[in-house]
N, C-alpha and C positions, 0 to 999 in steps of 0.2 A: 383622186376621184375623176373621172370622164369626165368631161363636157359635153353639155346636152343643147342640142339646136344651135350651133357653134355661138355661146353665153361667152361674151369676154370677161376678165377674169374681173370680179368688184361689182358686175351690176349687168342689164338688160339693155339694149343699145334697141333703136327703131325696126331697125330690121331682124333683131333678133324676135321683137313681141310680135311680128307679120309674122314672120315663120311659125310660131309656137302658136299661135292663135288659126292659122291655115291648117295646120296639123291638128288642133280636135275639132276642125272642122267649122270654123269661122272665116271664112275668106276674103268679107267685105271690106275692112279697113285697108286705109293704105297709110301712107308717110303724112300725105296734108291733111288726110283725116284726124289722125295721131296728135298732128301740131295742132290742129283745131280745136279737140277736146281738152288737152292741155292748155292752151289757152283761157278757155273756158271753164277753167280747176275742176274737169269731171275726172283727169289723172294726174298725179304729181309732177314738176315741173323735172325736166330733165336736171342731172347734172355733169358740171364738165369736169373733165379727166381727162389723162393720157395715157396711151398703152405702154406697160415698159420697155418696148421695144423702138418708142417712136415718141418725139415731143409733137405728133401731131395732135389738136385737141378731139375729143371725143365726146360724146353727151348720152349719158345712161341713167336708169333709173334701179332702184334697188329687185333682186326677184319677185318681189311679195307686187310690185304692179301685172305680174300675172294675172293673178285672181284677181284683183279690179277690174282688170281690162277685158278679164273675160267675163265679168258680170256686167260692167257695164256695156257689152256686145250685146250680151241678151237681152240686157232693159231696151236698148233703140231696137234691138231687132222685131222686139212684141208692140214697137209702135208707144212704148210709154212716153208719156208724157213729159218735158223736159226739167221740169218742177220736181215731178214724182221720180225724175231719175237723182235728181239732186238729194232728196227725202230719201233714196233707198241706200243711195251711197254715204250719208250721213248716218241711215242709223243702222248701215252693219260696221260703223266704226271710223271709215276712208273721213280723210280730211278732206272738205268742198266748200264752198266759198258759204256761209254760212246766211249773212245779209240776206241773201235773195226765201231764202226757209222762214227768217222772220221776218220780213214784211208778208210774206203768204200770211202769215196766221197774224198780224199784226191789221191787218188791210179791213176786213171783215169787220173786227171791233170796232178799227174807227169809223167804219161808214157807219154801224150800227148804230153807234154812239151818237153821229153827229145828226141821223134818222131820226135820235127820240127827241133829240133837244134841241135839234136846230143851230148845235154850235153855241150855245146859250155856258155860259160859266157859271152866271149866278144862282144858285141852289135854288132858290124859288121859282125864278124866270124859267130854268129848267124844266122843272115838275111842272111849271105854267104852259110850258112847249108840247108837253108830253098829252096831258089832260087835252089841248087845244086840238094837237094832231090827229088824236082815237075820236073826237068828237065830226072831226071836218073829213077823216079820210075811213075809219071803222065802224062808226055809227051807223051812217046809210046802208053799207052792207048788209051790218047787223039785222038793221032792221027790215029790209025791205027784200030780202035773199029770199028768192024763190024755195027753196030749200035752207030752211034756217036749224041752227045748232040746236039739237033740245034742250042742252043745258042753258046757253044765253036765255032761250024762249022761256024756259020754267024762273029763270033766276030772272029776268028783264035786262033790258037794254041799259039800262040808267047805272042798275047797279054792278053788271057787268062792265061797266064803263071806269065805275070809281073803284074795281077790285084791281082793274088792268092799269090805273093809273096808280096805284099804290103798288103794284107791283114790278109795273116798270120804272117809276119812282127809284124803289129800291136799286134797283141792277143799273140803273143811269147816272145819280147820283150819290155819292159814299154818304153824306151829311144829312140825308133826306130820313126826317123821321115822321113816319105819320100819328098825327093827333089821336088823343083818344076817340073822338067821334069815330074818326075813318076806322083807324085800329078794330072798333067793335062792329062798325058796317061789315068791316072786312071777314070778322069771325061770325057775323049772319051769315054772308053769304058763303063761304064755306059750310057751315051749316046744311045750306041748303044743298048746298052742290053732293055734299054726303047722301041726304035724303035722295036726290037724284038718282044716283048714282049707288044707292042702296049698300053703302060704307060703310064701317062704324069709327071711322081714321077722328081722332081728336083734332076741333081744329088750334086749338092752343098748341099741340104738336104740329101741327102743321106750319104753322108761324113761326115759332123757333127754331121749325127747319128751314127755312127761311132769311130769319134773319141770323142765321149763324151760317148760310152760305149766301150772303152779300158778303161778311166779310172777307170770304177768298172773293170771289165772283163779281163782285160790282167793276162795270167795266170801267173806269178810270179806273181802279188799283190794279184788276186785271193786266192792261195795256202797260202799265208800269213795272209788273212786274215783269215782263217779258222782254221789254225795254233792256232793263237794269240788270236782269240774270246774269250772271257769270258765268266761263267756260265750265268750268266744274261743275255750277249745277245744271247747267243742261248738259253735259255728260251725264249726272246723275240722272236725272230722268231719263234720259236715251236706253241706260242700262235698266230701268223699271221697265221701260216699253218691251225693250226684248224679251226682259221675264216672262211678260203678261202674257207674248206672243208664242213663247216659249210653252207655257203653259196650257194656252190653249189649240197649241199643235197636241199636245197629251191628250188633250179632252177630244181631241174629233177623233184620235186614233180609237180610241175607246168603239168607234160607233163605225168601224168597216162599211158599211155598207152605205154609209153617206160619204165619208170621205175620200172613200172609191171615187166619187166621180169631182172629186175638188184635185185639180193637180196643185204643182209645187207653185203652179206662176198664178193659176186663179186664184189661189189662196195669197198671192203677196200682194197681186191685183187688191183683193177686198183690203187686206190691210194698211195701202198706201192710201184708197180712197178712202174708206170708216174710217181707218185707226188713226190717219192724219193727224187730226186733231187732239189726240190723248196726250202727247206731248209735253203741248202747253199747261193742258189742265192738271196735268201729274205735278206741272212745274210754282202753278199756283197755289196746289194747296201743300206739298214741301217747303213753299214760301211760307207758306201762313203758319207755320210749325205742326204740323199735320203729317209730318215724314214718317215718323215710325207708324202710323196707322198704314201707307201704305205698307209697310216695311212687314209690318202685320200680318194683314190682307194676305200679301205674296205668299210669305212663310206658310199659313194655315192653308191657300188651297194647294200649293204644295204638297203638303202633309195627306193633304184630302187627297189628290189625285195619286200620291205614291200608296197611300192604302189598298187605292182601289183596284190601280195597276196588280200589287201584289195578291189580288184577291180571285184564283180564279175562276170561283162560282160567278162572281159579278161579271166578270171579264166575258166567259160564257152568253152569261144573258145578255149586255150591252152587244155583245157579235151579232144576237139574233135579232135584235129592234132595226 
């Protein structure tokens, strides 16, 4: 077989990726660019070798850094972010230094965390921080906002005070159970917030949906699990994200005349900043044994979207909306 962009034999040498990446028309890199990125594990670390014609050392990389390197061209070239180049190279598969992805989604919880409570360990002290915070720093607002919420104003300040603290409660602390009293204040004011809001949603549904997502979601366990994950399951969630994304490339196709105006790099744009975080959350509730429901999920609108692809009355009508 030829030799293409003069490739030594085994692997891809610096000056061969310059050339190959000048040729479809990427020009900017150069050698200390090259060492830079490597460096910084946005491409794989060279390796050393010798040509058989020479014991002089040589340092190459396997072909497949092609296509890294030319995706990673396009992420700096559109100005992306150095984070979101990290995230894009991670979840189409490329090895990247991983650390710096989770404290990103690691960072956020613990400020949030330490927001509600003050840094407070003890379950009560906590919920004490929390109730003290909405009073000293949400109350005034509440109350005094030129423009106030109509739901606080119909439901009141006091008791929108003690729904917010039982429910921050929950997602702050894993151990935090609220008493009967609060438990039934809190299914008043649901209540009311229906009437509001002209609902018929049950709020005893409402609470069970609730407290059976504190058990993924309560941010210590949260933060723990994300901690503690193993490679494989954030692989496995990586390879959910793609489905999802995969997925809903299907669905916009559906609708020509919107997606017309989404290119390939807007559309990855929205995904790296929205989809960021699906991630983690895919990752938490896989933890919490809740896998096959995504596993579900996937399969079924799968099923859904290949119907509808095959269907081309619908296909017709979705072209014309």
């Amino acid at each position: 077989m030829q030799k293409k962009n003069g490739d030594q034999p085994g692997g891809i040498t610096q000056e061969n990726l310059l050339t190959i990446l000048e040729q479809s028309g990427r020009p900017n890199f150069t050698k200390r660019r090259l060492t830079q990125l490597t460096s910084e594990g946005l491409l794989p670390k060279l390796k050393r070798t010798s040509l058989p014609s020479s014991n002089r050392p040589v340092y190459m990389w396997k072909p497949e850094v092609i296509e890294q390197a030319t995706y990673l061209y396009d992420l700096i070239g559109r100005g992306t972010a150095h984070h979101q180049i990290l995230l894009a190279l991670w979840l189409s598969g490329y090895e990247v230094p991983f650390e710096p992805l989770l404290q990103r989604w690691l960072r956020p919880i613990g400020t949030l965390l330490h927001n509600l409570t003050g840094g407070e360990q003890d379950p009560d002290e906590a919920v004490d921080e929390i109730s003290s915070s909405l009073v000293k720093y949400s109350e005034p607002r509440w109350k005094f906002s030129p423009r106030p919420d109509e739901v606080i104003r119909e439901v009141g300040v006091e008791k929108w005070i003690e729904l917010m603290v039982v429910f921050f409660g929950m997602l702050a602390v894993p151990s935090y159970e609220p008493d009967e009293i609060s438990y039934e204040d809190m299914r008043g004011t649901l209540q009311k917030i229906n009437k509001i809001a002209q609902t018929n949603v049950d709020p005893d549904e409402t609470l069970s949906w609730v407290l059976s997502l504190r058990e993924i979601f309560t941010l210590p366990r949260y933060q723990d699990v994300l901690i503690n994950a193993t490679v494989e399951e954030w692989t496995q969630v990586r390879d959910d994200y793609l489905t999802f994304c995969q997925l809903l490339h299907q669905l916009a196709v559906l609708f020509p005349r919107r997606s017309a105006h989404l290119t390939k790099e807007m559309r990855q744009t929205l995904f790296l900043k929205g989809g960021s975080m699906l991630p983690p959350l895919l990752l938490a509730v896989r933890y919490a044994g809740y896998g096959d429901r995504i596993d579900e999920a996937l399969v079924s609108l799968s099923a859904i979207l290949n119907d509808i692809l095959t269907d081309p009355d619908i296909c017709k009508l979705l072209a014309k909306m």
